[in-house]
C-alpha positions in Angstrom: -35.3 58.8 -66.2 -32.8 57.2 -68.6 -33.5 53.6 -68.7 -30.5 52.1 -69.7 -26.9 53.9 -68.8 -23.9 51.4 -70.4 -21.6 53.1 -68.4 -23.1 53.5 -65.0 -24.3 50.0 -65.5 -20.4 49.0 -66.2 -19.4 51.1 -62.9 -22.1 49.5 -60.7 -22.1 46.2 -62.3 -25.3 46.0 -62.4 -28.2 46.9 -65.6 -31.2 49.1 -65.1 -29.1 50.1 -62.0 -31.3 53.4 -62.2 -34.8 51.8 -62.7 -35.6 51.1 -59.1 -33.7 51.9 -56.7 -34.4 51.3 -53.3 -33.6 53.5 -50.2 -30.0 52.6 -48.8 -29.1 53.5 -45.6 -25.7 52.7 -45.3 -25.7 51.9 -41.5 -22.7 50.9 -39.0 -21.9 47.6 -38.8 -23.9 47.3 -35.2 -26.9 48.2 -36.8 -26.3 45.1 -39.4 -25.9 43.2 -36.7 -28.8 44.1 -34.7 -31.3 43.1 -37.7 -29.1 39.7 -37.7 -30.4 39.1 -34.3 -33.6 40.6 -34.7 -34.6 38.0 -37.9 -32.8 35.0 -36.2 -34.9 35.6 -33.4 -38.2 36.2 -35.3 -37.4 32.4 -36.9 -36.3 30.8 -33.7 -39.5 32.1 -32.2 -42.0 31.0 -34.9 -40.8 27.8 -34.7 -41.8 26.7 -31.2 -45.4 26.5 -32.3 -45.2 22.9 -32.4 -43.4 22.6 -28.6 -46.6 24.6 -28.0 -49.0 22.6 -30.1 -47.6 18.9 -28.9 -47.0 19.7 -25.2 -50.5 21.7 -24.9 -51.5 19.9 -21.3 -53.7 20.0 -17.8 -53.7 19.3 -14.5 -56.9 16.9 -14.1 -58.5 16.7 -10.3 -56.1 14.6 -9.1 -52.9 17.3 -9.4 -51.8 15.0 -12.7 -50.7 16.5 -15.6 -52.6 14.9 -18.7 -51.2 15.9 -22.3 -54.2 16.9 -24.9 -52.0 14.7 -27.7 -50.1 12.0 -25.4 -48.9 10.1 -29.0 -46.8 13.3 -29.3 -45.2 13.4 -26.3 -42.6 11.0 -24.6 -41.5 12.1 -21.2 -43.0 15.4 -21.3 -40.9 16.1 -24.4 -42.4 16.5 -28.0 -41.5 14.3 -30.1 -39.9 14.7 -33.5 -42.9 14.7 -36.4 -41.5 13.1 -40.0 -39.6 9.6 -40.3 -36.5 11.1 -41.2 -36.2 11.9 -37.9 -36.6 9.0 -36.6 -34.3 7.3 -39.2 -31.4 10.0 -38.2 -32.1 9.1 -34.5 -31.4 5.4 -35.6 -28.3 6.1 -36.5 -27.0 8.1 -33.7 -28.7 5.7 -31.3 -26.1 3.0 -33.2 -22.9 5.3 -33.2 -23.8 6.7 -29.8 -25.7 4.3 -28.0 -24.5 0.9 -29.5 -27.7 0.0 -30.5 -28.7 -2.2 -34.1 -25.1 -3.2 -34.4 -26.7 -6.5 -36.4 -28.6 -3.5 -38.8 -26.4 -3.1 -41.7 -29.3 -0.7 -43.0 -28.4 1.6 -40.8 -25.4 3.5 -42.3 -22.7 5.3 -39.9 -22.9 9.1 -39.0 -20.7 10.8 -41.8 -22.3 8.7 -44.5 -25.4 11.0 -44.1 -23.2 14.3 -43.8 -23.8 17.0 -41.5 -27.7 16.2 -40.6 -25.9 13.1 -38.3 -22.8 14.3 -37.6 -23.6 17.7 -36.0 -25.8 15.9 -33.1 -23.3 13.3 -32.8 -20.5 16.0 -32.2 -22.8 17.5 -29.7 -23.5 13.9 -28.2 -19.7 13.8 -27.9 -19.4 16.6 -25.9 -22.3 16.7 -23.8 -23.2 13.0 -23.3 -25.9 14.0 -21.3 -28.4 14.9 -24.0 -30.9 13.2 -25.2 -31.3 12.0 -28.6 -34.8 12.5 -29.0 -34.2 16.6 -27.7 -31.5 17.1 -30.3 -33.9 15.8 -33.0 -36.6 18.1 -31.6 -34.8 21.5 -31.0 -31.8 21.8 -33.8 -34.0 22.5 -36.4 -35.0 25.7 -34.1 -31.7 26.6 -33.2 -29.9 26.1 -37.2 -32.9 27.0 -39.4 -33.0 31.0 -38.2 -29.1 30.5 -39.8 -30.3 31.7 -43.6 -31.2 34.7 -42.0 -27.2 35.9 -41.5 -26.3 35.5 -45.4 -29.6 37.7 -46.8 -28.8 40.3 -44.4 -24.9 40.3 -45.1 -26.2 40.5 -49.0 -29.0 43.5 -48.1 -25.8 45.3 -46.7 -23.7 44.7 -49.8 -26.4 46.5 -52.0 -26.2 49.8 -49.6 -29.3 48.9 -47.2 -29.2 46.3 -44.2 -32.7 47.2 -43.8 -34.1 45.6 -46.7 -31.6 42.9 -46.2 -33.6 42.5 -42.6 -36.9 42.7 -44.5 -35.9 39.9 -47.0 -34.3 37.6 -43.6 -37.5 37.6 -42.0 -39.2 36.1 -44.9 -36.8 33.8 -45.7 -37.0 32.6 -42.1 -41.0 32.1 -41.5 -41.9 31.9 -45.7 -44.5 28.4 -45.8 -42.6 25.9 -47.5 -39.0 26.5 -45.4 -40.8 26.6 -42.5 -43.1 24.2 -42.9 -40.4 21.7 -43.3 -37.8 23.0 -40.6 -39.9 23.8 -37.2 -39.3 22.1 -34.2 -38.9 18.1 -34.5 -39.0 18.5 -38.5 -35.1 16.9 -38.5 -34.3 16.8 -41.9 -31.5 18.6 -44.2 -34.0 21.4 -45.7 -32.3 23.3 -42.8 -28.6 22.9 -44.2 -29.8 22.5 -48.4 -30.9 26.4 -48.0 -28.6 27.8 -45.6 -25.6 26.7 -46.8 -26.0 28.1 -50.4 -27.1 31.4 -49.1 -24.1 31.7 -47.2 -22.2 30.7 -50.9 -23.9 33.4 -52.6 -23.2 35.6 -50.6 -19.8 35.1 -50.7 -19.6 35.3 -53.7 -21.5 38.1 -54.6 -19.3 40.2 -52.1 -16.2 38.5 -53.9 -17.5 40.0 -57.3 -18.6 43.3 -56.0 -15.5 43.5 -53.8 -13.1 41.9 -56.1 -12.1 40.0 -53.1 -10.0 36.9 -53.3 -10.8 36.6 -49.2 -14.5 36.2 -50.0 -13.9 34.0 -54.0 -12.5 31.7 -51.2 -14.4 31.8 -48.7 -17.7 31.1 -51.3 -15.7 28.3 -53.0 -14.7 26.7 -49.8 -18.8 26.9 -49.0 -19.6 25.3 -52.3 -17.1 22.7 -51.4 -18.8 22.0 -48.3 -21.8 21.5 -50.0 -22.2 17.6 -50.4 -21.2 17.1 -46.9 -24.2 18.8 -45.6 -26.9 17.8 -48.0 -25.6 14.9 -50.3 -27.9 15.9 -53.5 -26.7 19.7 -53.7 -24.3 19.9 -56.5 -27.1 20.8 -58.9 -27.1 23.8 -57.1 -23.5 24.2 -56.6 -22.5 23.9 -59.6 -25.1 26.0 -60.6 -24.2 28.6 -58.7 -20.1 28.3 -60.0 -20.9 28.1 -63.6 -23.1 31.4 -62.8 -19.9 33.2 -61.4 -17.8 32.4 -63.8 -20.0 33.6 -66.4 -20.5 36.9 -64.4 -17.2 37.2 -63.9 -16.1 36.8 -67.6 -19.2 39.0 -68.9 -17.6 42.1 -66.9 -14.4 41.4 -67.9 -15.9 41.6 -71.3 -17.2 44.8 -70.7 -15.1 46.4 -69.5 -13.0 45.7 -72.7 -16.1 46.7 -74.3 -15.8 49.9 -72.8 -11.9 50.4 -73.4 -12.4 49.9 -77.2 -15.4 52.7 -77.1 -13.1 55.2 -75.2 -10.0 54.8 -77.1 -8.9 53.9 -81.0 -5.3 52.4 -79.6 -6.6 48.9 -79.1 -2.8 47.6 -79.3 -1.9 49.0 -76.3 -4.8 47.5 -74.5 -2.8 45.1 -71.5 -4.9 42.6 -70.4 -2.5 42.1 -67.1 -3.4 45.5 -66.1 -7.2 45.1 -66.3 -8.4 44.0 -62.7 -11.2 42.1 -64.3 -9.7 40.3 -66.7 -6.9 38.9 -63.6 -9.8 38.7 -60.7 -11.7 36.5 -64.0 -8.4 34.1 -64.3 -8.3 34.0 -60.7 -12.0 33.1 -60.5 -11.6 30.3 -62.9 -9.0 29.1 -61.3 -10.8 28.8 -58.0 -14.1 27.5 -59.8 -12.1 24.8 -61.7 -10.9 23.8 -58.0 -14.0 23.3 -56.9 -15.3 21.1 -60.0 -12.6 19.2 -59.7 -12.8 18.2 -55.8 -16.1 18.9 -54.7 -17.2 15.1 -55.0 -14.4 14.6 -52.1 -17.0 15.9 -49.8 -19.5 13.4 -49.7 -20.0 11.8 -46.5 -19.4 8.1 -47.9 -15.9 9.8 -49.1 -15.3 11.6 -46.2 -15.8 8.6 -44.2 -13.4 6.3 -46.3 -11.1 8.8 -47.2 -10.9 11.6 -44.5 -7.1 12.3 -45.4 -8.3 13.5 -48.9 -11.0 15.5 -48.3 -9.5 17.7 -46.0 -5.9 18.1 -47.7 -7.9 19.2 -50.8 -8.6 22.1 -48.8 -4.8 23.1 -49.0 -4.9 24.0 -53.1 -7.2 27.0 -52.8 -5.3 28.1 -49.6 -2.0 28.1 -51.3 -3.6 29.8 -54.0 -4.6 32.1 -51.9 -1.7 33.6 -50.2 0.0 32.8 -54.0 -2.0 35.5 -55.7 -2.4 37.6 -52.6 1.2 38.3 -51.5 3.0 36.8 -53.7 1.7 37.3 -57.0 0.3 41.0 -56.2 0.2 43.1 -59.2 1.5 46.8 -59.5 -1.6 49.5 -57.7 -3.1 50.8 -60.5 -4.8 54.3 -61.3 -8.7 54.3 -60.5 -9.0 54.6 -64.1 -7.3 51.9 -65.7 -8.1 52.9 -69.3 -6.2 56.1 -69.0 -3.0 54.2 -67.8 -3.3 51.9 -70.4 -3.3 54.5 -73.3 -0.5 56.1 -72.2 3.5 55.6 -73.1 4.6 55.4 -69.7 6.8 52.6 -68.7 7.5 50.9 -65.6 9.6 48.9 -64.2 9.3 45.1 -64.7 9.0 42.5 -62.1 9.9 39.1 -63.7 8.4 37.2 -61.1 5.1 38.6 -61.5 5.2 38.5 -65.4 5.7 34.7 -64.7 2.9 35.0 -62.2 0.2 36.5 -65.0 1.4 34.2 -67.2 0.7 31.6 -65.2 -2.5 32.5 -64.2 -3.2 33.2 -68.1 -2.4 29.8 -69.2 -3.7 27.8 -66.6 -7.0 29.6 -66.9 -6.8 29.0 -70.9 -6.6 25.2 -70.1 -8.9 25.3 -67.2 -11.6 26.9 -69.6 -10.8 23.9 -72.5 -11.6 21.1 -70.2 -14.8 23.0 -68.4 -15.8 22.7 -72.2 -14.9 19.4 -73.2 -16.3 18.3 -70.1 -19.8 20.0 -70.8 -19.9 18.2 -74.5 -19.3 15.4 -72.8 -22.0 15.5 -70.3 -24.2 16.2 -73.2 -23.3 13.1 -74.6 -21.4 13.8 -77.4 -18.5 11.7 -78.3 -15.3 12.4 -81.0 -16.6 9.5 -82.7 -20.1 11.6 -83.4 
């Protein structure tokens, strides 16, 4: 077995693409879907151990019902088990409730992000919950949620099977688990899920070459600090990954032009998919660096009006590079198109477009540097 094919790795943008390969099975979507449910279920079930564990109860001589661990248990419910929970609770009991109005310590729900403003949106509109049950079952209800994304990103790589495989560990693996069963209300549930869901948009945005799913996994990273308010190490992580991806493909594939052909000159970037779908993605990316402090909850909850009309830039940019901007169908084989002396006619509107994109990518990529020297600590004056 060849170890190392440049040009099969090029084509499946992927290296040692041959190495191992796992079985694919290429099923319908409804099978996909099936393993969804199937994981999701696994992790919903596995974590009503500690229900089980804190309600575990008898019925004494008298026809009573004594609980075996009665600190647990308030009103016949568990309670929730780490002082996060509790601290949470505080602060929905004040939003919701009224209560610790004089407790300036206790912050308001957005401040927090999505770990107090989902059960307050659910107090909202079913009043008749109880606090202490929210704390105790939407960890088992939102932490099965990781299993969607690994699924989704099994199926991208040609087998939804080991995509259902790789769910069900994600879901009941120690350390997640541990810290997101029943009563555990903390954000370990939304710091895991919510990148997975990311990367898998933007895998299937690089694979796909998919401005629908670049902005669907930017939108995601956006959403990040909103719903765990010390994520953008990961975030921006995860961006700075992409772009580099993105860019190293569009490299090879020049790569590979210049070894299949001696007229460089001719060589159009504007015609390489890559090299556009890598302006594009910088574009996108440089979006996100720009904004992505605009979702933290003290922002959102002193400047609401901000956060959300931030959301309009990669939407227009959106519908600007899909409909507007659209360049010319190209041969399956670019490289053979760009050798050639055929013209075509021009469309000055999307010259302007490319040269847009070009320019404002070129600036985009100077101030992503600047700004890294910068963070490093390095100054003009040395």
């Amino acid at each position: 077995m060849k170890l190392f094919d440049f040009n099969k790795s090029l084509k499946n943008r992927g290296f040692f693409s041959g190495f191992v390969e796992l079985p694919k099975d290429r099923a319908h979507w409804s099978i996909t879907l099936f393993f969804i449910a199937l994981a999701y279920l696994l992790s919903f079930w596995v974590r009503l151990e500690w229900i089980d564990f804190a309600q575990a109860n008898y019925t004494d001589e008298n026809g009573e019902v004594q609980y075996l661990r009665s600190d647990m248990v308030k009103n016949g419910v568990a309670l929730p088990n780490t002082h996060d929970s509790f601290y949470f609770g505080s602060i929905l009991q004040k939003a919701h409730l009224g209560m610790h109005q004089n407790n300036h310590f206790i912050p308001s729900v957005f401040q927090n992000g999505m770990i107090t403003y989902l059960p307050y949106l659910l107090l909202k509109f079913f009043p008749s919950l109880d606090i202490e049950l929210l704390l105790l079952w939407i960890p088992v209800y939102v932490a099965g949620l990781v299993c969607i994304p690994i699924v989704l990103i099994g199926r991208l790589y040609g087998s939804s099977l080991w995509g259902f495989f790789a769910a069900c560990l994600a879901g009941i693996t120690h350390s997640y688990y541990n810290r997101t069963l029943a009563g555990y209300y903390d954000t370990d549930m939304f710091s895991i899920t919510l990148p997975a869901f990311a990367l898998y948009f933007l895998i299937a945005a690089s694979r796909k070459e998919s401005l629908g799913y670049l902005l669907s996994g930017v939108v995601a990273l956006y959403f990040g600090r909103f719903f765990y308010g010390s994520i953008q190490a990961i975030t921006c992580s995860m961006a700075l990954s992409f772009l580099a991806l993105r860019w190293g493909i569009a490299l090879l594939d020049l790569i590979a032009f210049v070894r299949n052909t001696e007229k460089f000159s001719k060589f159009d970037f504007k015609k390489n998919p890559s090299f556009r779908f890598a302006c594009i993605s910088t574009l996108f990316i440089g979006w996100f660096f720009y904004f992505e402090s605009r979702s933290a909850g003290i922002t959102v909850e002193l400047n609401s009006g901000s956060f959300i009309s931030a959301l309009a830039i990669p939407i227009m940019l959106y519908f600007a590079f899909k409909y507007l901007l659209k360049p010319k169908p190209l041969p399956n084989d670019f490289e053979i198109d760009q050798s050639g002396g055929s013209t075509f006619p021009v469309n000055k509107t999307k010259v302007w477009g490319s040269r847009i994109i070009q320019t404002s990518t070129a600036i985009l990529m100077i101030l992503l540097v600047i700004s890294f020297f910068i963070a490093c600590g390095w100054s003009p004056a040395g």
